[in-house]
N, C-alpha and C positions, 0 to 999 in steps of 0.2 A: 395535320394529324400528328405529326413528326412533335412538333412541338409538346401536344400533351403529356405523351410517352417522356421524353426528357423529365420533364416539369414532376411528373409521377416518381420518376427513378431518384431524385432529386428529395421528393418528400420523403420514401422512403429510404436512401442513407442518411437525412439526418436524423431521421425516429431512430436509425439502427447506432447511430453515432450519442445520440440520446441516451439509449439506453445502456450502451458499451460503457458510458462517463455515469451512469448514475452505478451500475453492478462497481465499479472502478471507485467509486466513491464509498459505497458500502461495504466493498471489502478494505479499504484501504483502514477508514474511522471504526470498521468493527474490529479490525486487530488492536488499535490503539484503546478501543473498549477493553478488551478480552485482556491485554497489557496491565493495563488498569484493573480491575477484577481480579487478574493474578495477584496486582499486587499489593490489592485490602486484604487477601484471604490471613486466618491467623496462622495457617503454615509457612508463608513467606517469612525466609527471614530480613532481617533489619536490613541487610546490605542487598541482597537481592531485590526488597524494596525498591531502594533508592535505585536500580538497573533498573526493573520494571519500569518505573516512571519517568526516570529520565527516559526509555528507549519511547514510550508510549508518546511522549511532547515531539522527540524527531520525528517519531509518524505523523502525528499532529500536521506541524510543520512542514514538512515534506509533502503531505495530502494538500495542505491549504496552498502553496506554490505550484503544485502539480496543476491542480484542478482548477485553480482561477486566476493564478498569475502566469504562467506561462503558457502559450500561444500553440494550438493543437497540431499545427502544420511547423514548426520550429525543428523537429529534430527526424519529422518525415518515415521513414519504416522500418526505424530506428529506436522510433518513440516506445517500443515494450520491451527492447532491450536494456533502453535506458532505465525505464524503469523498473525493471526487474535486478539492474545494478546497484540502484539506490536502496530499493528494499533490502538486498544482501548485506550491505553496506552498514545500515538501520540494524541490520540483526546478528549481525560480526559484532555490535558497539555493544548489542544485548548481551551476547555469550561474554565477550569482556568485561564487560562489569558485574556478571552475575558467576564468576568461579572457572570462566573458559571452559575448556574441555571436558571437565570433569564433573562441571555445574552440572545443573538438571534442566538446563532451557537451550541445549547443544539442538534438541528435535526440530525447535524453532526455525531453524535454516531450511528447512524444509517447506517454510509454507508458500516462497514465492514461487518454487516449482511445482509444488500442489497445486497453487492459485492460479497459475501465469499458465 
């Protein structure tokens, strides 16, 4: 009987670990969308552009290592601080290249504390 119970507990953390890596997946590619969107609109200008998009490929990039090349158990309960480093990181590179502090995409640093 013992054993079914495990076996149960077992199906359901990886449905919940399932669905933790897809919300993780969607928010990750929908900022890199949203990045991107920002930065076709005709109000962007020319150099903010080139921020937007480059920051939009780090995400890119950083999502596609996160979620399928690096190994879920690697950095242990630790793993959403790290990521939550990385994103900061991604979007310190945004506000730099889009006018720093003064730019208009400073609100940005805020999404990984929103999200996270």
């Amino acid at each position: 009987m013992r054993r079914g119970s495990e076996s149960e507990r077992e199906r359901q953390g990886a449905a919940t670990r399932g669905a933790v890596r897809a919300a993780g997946m969607a928010m990750v590619f929908g900022i890199a969308f949203m990045l991107m969107i920002d930065g076709l609109l005709p109000t962007t200008t020319a150099s903010d552009r080139v921020g937007l998009f480059t920051t939009a490929l780090m995400v890119v990039v950083a999502g596609i290592l996160w979620f399928f090349f690096i190994p879920r158990l690697w950095f242990g309960p630790s793993r959403v601080l790290l990521a939550a480093t990385v994103s900061q990181t991604v979007l310190l590179a945004l506000v730099a290249q889009t006018g720093g502090v003064q730019g208009r995409y400073l609100p940005y640093l805020a999404l990984p504390m929103i999200a996270l």
